[in-house]
C-alpha positions as CSV (number, residue, x, y, z in Angstrom):
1,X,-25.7,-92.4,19.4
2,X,-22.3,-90.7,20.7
3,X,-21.4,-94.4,21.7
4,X,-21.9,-95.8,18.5
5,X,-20.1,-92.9,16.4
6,X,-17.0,-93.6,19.1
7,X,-16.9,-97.4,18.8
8,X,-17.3,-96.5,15.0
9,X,-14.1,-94.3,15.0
10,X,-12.4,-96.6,17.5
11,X,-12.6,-99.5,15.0
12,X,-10.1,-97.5,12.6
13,X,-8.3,-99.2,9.6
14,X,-5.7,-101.5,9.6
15,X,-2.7,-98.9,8.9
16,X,-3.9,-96.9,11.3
17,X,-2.4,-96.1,14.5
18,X,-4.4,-98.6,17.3
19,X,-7.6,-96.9,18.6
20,X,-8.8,-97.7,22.0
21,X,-11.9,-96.7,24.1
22,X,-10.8,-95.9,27.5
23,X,-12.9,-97.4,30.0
24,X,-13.3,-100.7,27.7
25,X,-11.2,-103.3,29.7
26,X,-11.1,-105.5,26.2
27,X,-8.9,-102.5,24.5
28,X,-7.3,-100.5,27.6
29,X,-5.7,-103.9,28.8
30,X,-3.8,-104.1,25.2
31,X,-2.1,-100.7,25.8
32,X,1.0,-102.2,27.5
33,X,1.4,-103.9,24.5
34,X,1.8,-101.1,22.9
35,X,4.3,-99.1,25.0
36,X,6.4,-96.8,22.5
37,X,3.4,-96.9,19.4
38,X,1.5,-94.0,18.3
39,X,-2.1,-94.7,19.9
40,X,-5.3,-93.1,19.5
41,X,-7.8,-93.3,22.7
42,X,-11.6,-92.1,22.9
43,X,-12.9,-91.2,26.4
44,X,-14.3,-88.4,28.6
45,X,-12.8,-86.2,31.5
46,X,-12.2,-87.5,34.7
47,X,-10.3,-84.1,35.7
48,X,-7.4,-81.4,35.5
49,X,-4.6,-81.0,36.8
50,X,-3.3,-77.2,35.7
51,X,-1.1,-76.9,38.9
52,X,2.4,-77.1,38.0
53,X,4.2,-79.0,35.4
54,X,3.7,-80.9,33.8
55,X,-0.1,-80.5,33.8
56,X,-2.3,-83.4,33.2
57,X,-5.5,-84.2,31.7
58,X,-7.2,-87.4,33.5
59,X,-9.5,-89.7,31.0
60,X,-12.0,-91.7,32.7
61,X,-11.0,-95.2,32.4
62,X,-11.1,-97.5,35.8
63,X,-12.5,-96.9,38.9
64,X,-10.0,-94.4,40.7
65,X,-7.6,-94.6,38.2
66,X,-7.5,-92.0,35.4
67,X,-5.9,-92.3,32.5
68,X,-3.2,-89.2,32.3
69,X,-2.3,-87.2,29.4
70,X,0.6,-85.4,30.4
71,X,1.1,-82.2,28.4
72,X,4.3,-80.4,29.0
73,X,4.3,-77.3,27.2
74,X,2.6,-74.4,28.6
75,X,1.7,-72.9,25.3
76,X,-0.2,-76.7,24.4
77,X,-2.1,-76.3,27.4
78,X,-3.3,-73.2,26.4
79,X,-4.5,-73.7,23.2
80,X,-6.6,-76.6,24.5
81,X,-10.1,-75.7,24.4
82,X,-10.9,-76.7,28.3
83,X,-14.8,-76.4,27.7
84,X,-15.1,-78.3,25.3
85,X,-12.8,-81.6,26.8
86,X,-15.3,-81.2,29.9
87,X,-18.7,-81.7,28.1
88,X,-17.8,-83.6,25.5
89,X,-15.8,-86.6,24.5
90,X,-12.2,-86.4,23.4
91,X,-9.9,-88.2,21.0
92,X,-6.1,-88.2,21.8
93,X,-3.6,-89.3,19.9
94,X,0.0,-89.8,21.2
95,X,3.1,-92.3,21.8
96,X,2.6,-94.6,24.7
97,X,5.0,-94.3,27.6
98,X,5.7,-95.1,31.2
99,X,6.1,-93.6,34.4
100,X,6.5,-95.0,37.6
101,X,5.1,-97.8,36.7
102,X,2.0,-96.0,35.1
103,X,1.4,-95.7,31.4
104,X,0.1,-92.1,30.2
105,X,0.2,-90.3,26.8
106,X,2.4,-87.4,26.5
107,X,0.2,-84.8,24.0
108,X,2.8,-83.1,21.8
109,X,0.8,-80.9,20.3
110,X,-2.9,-79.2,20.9
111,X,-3.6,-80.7,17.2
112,X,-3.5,-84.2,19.3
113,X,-6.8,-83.8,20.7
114,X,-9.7,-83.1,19.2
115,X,-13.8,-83.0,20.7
116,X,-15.0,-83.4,17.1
């Protein structure tokens, strides 16, 4: 039922910005193409990283390779509701970048995720 609603939402409209379920080779392997677009990915906590900065969220997506959402501002990661990202699935929306080789989404604002 949770699976459906997300492959619903993850369909979008054609203005939107591109939604993609992580996890879902088919849509993650189109997110290089999208390096420096506004993306909105669907997936579930892999784990946290709170220590230090920037602080990163890790989305399940391949086997030993979370997805990070790097979040840079300490008062962002404190208006996340932490509970609620571990038990249920997340939407985040967010520009595409690269580092080191590694493509993550940098989460501007605590708006940019939702567990609804």
């Amino acid at each position: 039922e949770a699976g459906d609603r997300e492959a619903r939402e993850a369909a979008g409209t054609p203005d939107a910005a591109p939604r993609l379920r992580l996890g879902v080779d088919a849509e993650t392997s189109r997110l290089a193409t999208l390096l420096g677009k506004r993306v909105t990915l669907f997936g579930s906590l892999a784990s946290e990283d709170a220590d230090g900065t920037p602080r990163r969220i890790l989305l399940v997506d391949r086997p030993r390779r979370p997805f990070p959402v790097i979040v840079f501002d300490a008062a962002t990661w404190r208006a996340i509701d932490h509970d609620a990202v571990a038990a249920r699935f997340v939407r985040v929306s967010g520009i595409v970048s690269e580092y080191r080789g590694r493509l993550q989404v940098v989460l501007e604002s605590a708006t940019d995720l939702s567990t609804r």
